[in-house]
C-alpha positions, 0 to 999 in steps of 0.5 A: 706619596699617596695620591688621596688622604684622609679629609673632614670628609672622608678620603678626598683627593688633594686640592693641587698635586705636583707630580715629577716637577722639574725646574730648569733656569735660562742660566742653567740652574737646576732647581727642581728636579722630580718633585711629588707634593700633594696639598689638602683642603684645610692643611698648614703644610710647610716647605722646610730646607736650606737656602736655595733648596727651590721651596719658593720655586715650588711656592710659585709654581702653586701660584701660577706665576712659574711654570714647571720645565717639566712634569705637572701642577693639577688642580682637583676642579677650579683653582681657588682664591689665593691670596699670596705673602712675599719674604718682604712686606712689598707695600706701597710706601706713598699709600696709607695702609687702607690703600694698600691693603685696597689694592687686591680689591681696586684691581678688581673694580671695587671703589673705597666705600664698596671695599671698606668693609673687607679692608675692615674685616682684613686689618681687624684679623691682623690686629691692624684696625687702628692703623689704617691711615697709618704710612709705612714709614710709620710701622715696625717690621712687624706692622708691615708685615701685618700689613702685608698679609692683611692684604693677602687676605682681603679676597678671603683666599681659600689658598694662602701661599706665604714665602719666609714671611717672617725671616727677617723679624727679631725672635719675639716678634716672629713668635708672636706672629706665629701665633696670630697666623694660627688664629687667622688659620682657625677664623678662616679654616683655609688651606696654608703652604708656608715656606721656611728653613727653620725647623722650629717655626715649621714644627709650631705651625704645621699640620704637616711639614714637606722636607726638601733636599738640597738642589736640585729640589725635592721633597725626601720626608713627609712629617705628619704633626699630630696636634691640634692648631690651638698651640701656645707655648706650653706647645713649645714647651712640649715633649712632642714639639721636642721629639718632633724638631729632633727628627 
C-alpha cells in the first residue's frame, strides 16, 4: 500500500500509518496479524469484515486505547482531536442529555455555562437541539445514538473513529443515520474511519473501503469510491453503488 497519496494539497503523507500490526490476546487470540492501513486527511475510510475479523481492534488501536503486540502506529506530527463513538450509545441514563453530552468538556474543566455553546453547536449537528433536557429513558435508539455522537463531536475532533455505530438500529433508522453522519462530514471536513460488516452501509459512506480477512486480520483489498459525499438515494440507486457492492 502506498505510503503518500494524492490530498487537497497535493501528495502528502498520511495523517496515521499501521505498518505490519499484529495483535496477540493473554488468552491467546490472535487477532491482527501483518497489518498495513494508511488514513488520510478528510477521508471516510471504512474497516468492512466478518464478525471477529479485528476491525474494532485496529479502531482502538488509532485510538490509543490498545497497543500493537507487534509492529507500528505513526502519526505524521501531533495526534489530533478524537472524538470516539462505540456500537452502544455508552450515555449516562441518570444525567439528561446536555450532561452527557458535557462530559468531554467537564473532563477538561469547563463549567456548564462555558461549555453551552459547544453543546449547543454538538446537538444542533445531530438534529438534537430540542432535547437537551431530554433523559435517555426518553429516547429511540436512534436518539440515543444521536446522542452519542453529538458528544463525540463536542471537542470538534479532527478524527472521529465510530465502531458499528448503527448495528443495532432498524433499517430506515440506520439509513437516515447515514445520511446525517455525511452531512456532519461535509460541516466538519474532518477525517472519518468507521467500522461495519455491511457492504452496503460501507459503499454509501465511504471514500474508501479497507477490506479485512478473516482472523487473524488484515487488510487484503483497498476500494477506492470515486463519489462525491453528497449521496442520497438516487446513490443507491445507482449503477455505480451497484457495481461497486458487487465487488
Amino acid at each position: 500500500m502506498s505510503s503518500k497519496r494524492e490530498g487537497r494539497n497535493g501528495e502528502t503523507p498520511p495523517i496515521v500509518s499501521l505498518r505490519s500490526v499484529g495483535k496477540a490476546f493473554s488468552n491467546g487470540t490472535q487477532a491482527l496479524s501483518r497489518l498495513n492501513l494508511d488514513v488520510y486527511d478528510g477521508e471516510f475510510v471504512t474497516l468492512l469484515g466478518p464478525s471477529g475479523c479485528g476491525k474494532s481492534t485496529v479502531l482502538r488501536m488509532i485510538a490509543g486505547l490498545l497497543d500493537p503486540s507487534d509492529g507500528t502506529v505513526a502519526w505524521a506530527g501531533q495526534r489530533p482531536e478524537i472524538g470516539f463513538v462505540f456500537q452502544e450509545s455508552t450515555l449516562m441514563p441518570w444525567a439528561n442529555v446536555f450532561n452527557n453530552v458535557w462530559l468531554p468538556l467537564r473532563l477538561r474543566g469547563l463549567s456548564a455555562v462555558e461549555a453551552a455553546p459547544k453543546i449547543a453547536d454538538a446537538l444542533s449537528l445531530v438534529g438534537l437541539s430540542s432535547f437537551a433536557q431530554a433523559y435517555p429513558r426518553e429516547l429511540s435508539g436512534g436518539m440515543k445514538m444521536r446522542a452519542s455522537i453529538a458528544r463525540a463531536l463536542v471537542l470538534k475532533p479532527k478524527l472521529l473513529l465510530m465502531d458499528e455505530p448503527f448495528a443495532a438500529l432498524d433499517e430506515i433508522t440506520r439509513f437516515k443515520l447515514n445520511n446525517d453522519l455525511l452531512k456532519i462530514k461535509r460541516d466538519l471536513d474532518n477525517t472519518v474511519v468507521f467500522v461495519t460488516h455491511s457492504v452496503y452501509e460501507s459503499v454509501y459512506l465511504s471514500t474508501r473501503i479497507a477490506v479485512m480477512a478473516a482472523r487473524p486480520g488484515r487488510v487484503i483489498d483497498d476500494i477506492a469510491i470515486q463519489a462525491p459525499l453528497s449521496r442520497s438515494e438516487d446513490f443507491r440507486a445507482g449503477a455505480l453503488y451497484a457495481e461497486i457492492e458487487v465487488i
